[in-house]
MARROBA-682960 format. One line per field, with one value per residue: residue number from 1; residue in one letter; x, y, z of N, C-alpha, C in turn. Coordinates in steps of 0.05 Angstrom, whole numbers, plus 32768, in hexadecimal, padded with zeros to 4 digits. Last residue first. Layout:
nr = c(NUM|...)
rest = c(A|...)
n_px = c(X|...)
n_py = c(Y|...)
n_pz = c(Z|...)
ca_px = c(X|...)
ca_py = c(Y|...)
ca_pz = c(Z|...)
c_px = c(X|...)
c_py = c(Y|...)
c_pz = c(Z|...)
//
This chain:
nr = c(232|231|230|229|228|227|226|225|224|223|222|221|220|219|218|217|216|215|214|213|212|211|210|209|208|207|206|205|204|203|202|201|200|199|198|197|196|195|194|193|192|191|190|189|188|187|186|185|184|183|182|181|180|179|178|177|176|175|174|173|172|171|170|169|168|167|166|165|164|163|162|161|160|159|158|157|156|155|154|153|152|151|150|149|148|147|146|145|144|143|142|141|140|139|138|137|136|135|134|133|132|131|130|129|128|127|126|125|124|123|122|121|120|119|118|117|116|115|114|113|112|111|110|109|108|107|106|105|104|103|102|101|100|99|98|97|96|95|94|93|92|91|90|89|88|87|86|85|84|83|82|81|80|79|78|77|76|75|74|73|72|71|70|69|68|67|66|65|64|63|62|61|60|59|58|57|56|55|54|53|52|51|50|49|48|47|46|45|44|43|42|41|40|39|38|37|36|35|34|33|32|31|30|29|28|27|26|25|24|23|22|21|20|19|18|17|16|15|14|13|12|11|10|9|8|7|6|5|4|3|2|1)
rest = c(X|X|X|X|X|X|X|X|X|X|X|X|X|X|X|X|X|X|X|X|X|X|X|X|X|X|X|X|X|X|X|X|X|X|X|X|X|X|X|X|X|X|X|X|X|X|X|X|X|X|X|X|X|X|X|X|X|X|X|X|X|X|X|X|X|X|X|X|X|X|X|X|X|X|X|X|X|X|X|X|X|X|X|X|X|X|X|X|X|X|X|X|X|X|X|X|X|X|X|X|X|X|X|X|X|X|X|X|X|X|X|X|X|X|X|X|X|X|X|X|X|X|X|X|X|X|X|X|X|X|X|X|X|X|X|X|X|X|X|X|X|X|X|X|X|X|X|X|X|X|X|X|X|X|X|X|X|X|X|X|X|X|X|X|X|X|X|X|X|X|X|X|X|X|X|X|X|X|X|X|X|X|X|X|X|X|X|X|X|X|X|X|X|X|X|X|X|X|X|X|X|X|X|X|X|X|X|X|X|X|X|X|X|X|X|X|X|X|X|X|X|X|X|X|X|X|X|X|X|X|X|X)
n_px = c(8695|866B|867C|8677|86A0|86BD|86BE|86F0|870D|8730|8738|8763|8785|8799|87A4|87D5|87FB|880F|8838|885A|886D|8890|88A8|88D0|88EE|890D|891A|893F|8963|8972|8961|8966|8963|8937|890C|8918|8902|88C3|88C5|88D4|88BB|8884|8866|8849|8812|87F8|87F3|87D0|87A1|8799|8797|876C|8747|873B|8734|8703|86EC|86EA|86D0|869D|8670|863F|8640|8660|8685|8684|868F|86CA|86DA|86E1|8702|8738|8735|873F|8770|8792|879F|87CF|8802|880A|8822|8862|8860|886F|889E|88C0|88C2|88D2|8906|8914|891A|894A|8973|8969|8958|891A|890F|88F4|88DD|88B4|88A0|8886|8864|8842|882E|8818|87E5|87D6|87BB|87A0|8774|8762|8746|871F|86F7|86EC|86CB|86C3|86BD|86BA|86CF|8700|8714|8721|8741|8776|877D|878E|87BD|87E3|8808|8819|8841|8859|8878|8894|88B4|88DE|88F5|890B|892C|8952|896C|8986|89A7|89CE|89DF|89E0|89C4|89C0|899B|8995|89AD|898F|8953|8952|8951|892C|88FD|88FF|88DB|88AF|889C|8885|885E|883B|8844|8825|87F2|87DF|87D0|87B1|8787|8777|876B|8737|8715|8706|86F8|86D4|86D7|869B|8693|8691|8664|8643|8630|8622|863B|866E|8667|867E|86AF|868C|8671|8684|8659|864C|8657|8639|864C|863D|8624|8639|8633|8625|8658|865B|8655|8631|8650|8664|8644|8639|866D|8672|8645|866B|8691|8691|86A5|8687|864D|863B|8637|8671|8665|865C|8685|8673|866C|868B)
n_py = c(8699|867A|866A|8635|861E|85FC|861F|864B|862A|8617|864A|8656|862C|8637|866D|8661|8637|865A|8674|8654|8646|8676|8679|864B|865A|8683|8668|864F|866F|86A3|86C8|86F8|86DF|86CD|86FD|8715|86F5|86F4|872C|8746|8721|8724|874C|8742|872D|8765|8764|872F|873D|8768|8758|873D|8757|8771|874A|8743|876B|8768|8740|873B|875C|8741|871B|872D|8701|86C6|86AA|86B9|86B1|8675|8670|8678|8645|8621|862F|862D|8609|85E6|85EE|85BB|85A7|85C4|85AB|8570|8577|858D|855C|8532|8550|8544|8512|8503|851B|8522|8547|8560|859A|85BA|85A0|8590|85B8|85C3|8597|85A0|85CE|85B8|8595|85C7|85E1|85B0|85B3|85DD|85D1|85AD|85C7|85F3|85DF|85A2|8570|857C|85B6|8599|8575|859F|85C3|85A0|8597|85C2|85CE|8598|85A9|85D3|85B6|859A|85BD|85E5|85B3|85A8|85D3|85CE|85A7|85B8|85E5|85B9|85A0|85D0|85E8|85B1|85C4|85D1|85E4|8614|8624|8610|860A|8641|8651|863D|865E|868B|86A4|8675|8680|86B9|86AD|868B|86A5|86D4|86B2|86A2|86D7|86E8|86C8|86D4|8701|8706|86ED|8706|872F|8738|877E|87A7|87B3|8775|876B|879D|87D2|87F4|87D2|87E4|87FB|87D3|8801|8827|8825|8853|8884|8888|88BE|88DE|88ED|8935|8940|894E|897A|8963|8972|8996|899F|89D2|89F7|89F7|8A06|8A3B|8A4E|8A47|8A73|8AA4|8A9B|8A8F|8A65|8A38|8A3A|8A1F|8A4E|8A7F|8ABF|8ADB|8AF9|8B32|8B3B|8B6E)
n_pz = c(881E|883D|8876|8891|88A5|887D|8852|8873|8883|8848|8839|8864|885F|8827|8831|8852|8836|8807|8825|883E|8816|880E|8842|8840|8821|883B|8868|884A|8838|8868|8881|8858|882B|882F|8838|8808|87E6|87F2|87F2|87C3|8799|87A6|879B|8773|8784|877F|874B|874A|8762|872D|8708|8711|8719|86DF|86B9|86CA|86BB|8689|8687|86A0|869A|8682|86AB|86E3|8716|872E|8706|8702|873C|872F|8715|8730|8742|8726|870C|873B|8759|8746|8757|876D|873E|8749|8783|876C|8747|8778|8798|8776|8770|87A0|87A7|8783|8796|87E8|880A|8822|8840|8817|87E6|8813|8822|87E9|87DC|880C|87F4|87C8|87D5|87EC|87BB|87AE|87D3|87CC|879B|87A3|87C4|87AD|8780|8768|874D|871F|8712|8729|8701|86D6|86E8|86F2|86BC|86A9|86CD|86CA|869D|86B0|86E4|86C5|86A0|86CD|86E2|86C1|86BC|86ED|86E4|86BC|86DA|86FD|86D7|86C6|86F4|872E|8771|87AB|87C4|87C6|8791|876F|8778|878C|874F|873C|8761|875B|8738|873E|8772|8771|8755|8779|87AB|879B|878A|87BD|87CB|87A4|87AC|87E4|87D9|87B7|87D4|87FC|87DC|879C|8784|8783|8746|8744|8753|8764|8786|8749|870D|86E5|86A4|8665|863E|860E|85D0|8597|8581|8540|850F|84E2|84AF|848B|844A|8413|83E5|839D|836B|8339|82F8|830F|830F|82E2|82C4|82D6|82C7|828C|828A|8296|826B|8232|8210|820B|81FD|81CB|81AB|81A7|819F|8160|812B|8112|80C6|8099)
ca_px = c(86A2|8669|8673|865F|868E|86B3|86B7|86D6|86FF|8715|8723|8745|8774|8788|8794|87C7|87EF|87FC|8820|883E|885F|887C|8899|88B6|88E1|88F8|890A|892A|8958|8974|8966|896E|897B|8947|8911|8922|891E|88D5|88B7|88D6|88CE|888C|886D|885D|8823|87F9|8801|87ED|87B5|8793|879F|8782|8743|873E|874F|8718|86E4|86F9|86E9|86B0|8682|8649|8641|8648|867A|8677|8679|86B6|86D9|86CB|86E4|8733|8733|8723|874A|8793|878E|87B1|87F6|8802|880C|8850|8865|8856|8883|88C0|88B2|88BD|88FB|8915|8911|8924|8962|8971|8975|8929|8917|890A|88F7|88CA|88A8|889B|8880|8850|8836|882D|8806|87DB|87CA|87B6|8782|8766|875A|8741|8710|86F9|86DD|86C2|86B6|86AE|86B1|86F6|870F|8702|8730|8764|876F|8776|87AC|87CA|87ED|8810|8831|8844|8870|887E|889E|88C1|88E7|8903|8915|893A|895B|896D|898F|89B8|89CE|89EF|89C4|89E1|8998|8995|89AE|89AD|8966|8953|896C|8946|8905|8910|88EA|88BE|88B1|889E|8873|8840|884F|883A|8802|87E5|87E9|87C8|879C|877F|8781|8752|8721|8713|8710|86D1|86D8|86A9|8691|869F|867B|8646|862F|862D|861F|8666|8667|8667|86A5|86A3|8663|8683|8672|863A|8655|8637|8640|8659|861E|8635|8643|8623|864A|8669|8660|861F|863A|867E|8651|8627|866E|8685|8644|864C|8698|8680|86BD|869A|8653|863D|8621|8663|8672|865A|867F|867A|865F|868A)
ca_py = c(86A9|8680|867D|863E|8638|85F9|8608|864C|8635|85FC|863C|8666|8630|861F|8667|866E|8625|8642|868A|8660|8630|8669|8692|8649|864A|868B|867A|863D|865F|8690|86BD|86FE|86FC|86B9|86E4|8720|86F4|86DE|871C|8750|872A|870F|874D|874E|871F|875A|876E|8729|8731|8773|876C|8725|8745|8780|874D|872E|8763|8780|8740|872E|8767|8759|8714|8727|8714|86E6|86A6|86BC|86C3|8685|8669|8688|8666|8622|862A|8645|8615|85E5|8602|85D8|85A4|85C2|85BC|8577|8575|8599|856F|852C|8548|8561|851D|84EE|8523|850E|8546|8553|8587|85C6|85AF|8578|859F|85DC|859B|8587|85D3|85D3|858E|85B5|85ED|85B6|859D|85DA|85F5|85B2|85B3|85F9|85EA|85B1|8569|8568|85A8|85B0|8577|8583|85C8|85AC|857D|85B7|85D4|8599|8593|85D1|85D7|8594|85AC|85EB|85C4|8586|85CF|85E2|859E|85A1|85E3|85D0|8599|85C3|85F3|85C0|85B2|85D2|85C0|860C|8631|8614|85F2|862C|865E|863A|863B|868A|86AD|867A|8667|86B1|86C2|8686|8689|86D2|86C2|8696|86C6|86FA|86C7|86B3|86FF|870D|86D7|86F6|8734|8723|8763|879E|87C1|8789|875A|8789|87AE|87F1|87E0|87D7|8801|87DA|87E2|881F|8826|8843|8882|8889|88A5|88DA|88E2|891E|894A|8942|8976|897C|8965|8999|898E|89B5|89F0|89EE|89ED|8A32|8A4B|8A3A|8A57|8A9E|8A9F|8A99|8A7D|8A37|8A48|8A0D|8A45|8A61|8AB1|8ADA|8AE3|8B21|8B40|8B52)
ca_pz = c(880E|881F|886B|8871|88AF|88A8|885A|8860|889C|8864|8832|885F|8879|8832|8821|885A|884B|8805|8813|885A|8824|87F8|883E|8852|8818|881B|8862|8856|881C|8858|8891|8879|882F|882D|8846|881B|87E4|87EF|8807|87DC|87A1|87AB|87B2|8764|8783|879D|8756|873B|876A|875D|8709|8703|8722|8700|86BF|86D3|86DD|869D|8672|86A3|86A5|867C|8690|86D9|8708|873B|870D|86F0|8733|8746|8708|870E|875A|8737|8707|8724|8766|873B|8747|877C|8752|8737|8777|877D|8743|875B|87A8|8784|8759|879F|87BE|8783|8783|87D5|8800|8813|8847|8829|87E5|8805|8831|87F4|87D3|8808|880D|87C1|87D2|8803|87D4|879A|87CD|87E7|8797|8789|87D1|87BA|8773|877D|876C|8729|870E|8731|8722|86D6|86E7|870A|86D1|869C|86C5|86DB|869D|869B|86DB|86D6|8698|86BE|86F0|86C6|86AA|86EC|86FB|86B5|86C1|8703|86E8|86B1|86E6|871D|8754|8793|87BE|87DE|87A7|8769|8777|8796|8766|872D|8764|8770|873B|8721|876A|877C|8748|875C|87A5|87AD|877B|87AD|87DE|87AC|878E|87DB|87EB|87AB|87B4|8800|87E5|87B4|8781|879D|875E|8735|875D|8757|8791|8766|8723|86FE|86BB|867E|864F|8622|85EA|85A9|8595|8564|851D|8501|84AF|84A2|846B|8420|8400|83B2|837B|834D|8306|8308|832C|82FF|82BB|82D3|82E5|8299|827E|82A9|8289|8241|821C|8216|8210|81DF|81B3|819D|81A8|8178|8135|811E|80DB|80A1)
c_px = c(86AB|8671|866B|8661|8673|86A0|86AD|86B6|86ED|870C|8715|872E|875B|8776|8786|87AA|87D1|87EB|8806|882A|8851|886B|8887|889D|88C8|88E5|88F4|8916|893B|8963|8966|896C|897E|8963|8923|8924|8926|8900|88C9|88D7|88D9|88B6|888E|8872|8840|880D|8807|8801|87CF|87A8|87A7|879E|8768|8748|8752|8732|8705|86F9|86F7|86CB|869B|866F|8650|8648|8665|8671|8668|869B|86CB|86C8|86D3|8717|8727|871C|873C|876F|8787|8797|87D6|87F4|87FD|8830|8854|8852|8870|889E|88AA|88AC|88E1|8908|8904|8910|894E|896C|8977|8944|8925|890D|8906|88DE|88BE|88A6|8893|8867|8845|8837|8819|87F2|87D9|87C8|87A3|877D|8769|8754|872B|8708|86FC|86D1|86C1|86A5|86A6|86CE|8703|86FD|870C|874B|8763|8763|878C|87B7|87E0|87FB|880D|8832|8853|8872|888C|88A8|88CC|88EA|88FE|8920|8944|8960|897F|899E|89C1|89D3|89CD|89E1|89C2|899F|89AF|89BB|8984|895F|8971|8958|8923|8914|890B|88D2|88B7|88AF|8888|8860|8858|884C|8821|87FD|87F4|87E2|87A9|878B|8788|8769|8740|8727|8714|86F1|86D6|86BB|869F|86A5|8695|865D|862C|861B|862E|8647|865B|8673|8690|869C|867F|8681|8670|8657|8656|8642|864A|8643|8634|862A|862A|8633|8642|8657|866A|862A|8632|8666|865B|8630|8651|867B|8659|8645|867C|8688|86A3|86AC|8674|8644|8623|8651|8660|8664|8677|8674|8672|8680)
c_py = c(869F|8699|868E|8657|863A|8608|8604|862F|863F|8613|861F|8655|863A|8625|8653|866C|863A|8639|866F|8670|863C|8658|8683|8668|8648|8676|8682|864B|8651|8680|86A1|86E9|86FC|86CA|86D1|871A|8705|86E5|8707|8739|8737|870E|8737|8756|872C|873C|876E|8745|872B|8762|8772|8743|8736|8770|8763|8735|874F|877B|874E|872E|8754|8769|872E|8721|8711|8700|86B8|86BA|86CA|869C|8674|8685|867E|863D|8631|863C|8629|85ED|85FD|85EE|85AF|85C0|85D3|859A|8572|8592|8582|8548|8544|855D|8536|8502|851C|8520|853E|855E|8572|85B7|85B3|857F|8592|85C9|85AB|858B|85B8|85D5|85A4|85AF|85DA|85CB|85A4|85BE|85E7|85C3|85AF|85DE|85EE|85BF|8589|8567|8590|85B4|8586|8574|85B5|85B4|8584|859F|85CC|85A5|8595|85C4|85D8|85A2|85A2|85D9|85D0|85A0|85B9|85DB|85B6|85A5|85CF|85D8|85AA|85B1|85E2|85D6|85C1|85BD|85C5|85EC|8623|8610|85F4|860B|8651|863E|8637|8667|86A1|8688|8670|8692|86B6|8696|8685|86BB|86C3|869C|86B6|86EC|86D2|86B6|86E8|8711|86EB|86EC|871E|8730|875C|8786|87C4|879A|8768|877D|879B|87D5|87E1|87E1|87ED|87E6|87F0|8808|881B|883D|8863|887E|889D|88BD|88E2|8913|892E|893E|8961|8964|896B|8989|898B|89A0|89D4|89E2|89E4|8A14|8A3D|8A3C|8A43|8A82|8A9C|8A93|8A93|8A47|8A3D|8A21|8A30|8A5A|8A90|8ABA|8ADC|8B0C|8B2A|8B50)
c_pz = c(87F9|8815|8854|8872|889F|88B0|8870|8858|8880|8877|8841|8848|8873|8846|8822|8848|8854|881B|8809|8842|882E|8800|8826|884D|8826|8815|8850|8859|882D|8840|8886|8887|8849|8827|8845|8835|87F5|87EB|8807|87F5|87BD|87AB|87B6|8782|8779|879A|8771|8744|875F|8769|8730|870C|8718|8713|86DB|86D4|86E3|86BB|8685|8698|86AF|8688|8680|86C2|86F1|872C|871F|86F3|8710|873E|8718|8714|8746|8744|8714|871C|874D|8750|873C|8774|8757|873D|875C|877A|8755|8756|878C|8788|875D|8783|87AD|878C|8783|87B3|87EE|8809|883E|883C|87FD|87F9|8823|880C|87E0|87FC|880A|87E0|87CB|87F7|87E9|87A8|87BC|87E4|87B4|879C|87BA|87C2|878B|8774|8779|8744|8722|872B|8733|86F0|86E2|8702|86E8|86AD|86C3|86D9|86B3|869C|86C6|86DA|86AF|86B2|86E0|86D9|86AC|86D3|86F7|86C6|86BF|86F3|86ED|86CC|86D0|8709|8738|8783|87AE|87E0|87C3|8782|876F|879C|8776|874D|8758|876B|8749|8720|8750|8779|8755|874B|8787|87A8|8780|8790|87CE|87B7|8799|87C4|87EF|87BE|87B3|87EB|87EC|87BC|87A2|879A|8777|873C|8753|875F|8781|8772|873C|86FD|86D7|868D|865F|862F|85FD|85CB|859B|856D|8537|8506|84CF|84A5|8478|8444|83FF|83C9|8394|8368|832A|8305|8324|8309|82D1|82D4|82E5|82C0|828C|829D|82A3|825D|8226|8216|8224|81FF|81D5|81B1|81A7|8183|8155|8125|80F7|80BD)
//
């Protein structure tokens, strides 16, 4: 009786089965490259970027100074130096950011209109007016008055913000700004030290007058900026 060779289709053939692997076996692939993303611009040297403006950033700084330091210290103030119970102060505290708020948007269509520096010089002044009227006024009318001037005050934020957009460059404004936002807010982180270690050693009038002189100095430099044409 003759043998039976092995079946045609070549499925117990061992060189047929590795013939079958290679040809189910999809070829490699080569890695596909992918291009690095491009990091933020690099300054040019003598960009604004490069060198920020120092004036701009010792007018936010001072300004700053003020800014941190009333949010810190106003509550305490009106506890403190005025002895308005805790829900009042709350409130007064609250009609502040509220003013706060809205000026905002108003400093800044003032600012277009007629300027960027006389705003900013203007809204410094009344913040000097209020810090007067906290640390003088008795009456509530008084201290409620100075609260929202106060407030006010705060509408140097735009216009000072816009300059600094307009110096840097298209390319380099995201990182530029927060460089920029970064310089003075830590040059404002002072404000502790400064302000409560003035009204530790020689009282509440002190601290108060340290927030007034961080306004009145900024003004100056922008009318002698002005007066002068020095076009800082």
């Amino acid at each position: 009786m003759a043998r039976r060779g092995p079946p045609r289709d070549g499925r117990h053939d061992p060189g047929s089965r590795r013939i079958r692997a290679r040809r189910s076996t999809p070829p490699a692939r080569a890695p596909r490259r992918v291009a690095p993303r491009a990091g933020p611009p690099v300054p040019a040297r003598g960009s604004p970027l490069a060198a920020p403006h120092r004036v701009h950033d010792d007018r936010c700084g001072l300004r700053s100074v003020r800014r941190h330091g009333d949010v810190l210290v106003s509550a305490l103030i009106l506890r403190e130096y005025h002895a308005l119970s805790i829900g009042l102060a709350g409130v007064l505290f609250t009609a502040y950011f509220v003013v706060l708020t809205a000026t905002q948007p108003v400093a800044g269509w003032l600012a277009d209109r007629f300027g960027r520096d006389p705003v900013a010089a203007a809204a410094l002044l009344l913040g000097v007016v209020g810090y007067l009227g906290l640390l003088l006024g008795d009456a509530l009318p008084a201290v409620a008055v100075a609260v929202g001037l106060i407030g006010l005050g705060m509408g140097w934020g735009p216009p000072v913000q816009s300059q600094f957009m307009d110096a840097l460059g298209e390319g380099e404004r995201g990182v530029g700004f927060g460089l920029v936002r970064t310089v003075y807010i830590g040059f404002a982180a002072l404000n502790g030290a400064v302000v409560g270690g003035a009204a530790t050693v020689a009282g509440w009038r002190a601290g108060i007058g340290v927030l007034a002189l961080s306004l009145v100095v900024p003004a100056v430099v922008i009318g002698a900026n002005r007066a002068g044409g020095f076009g800082l």
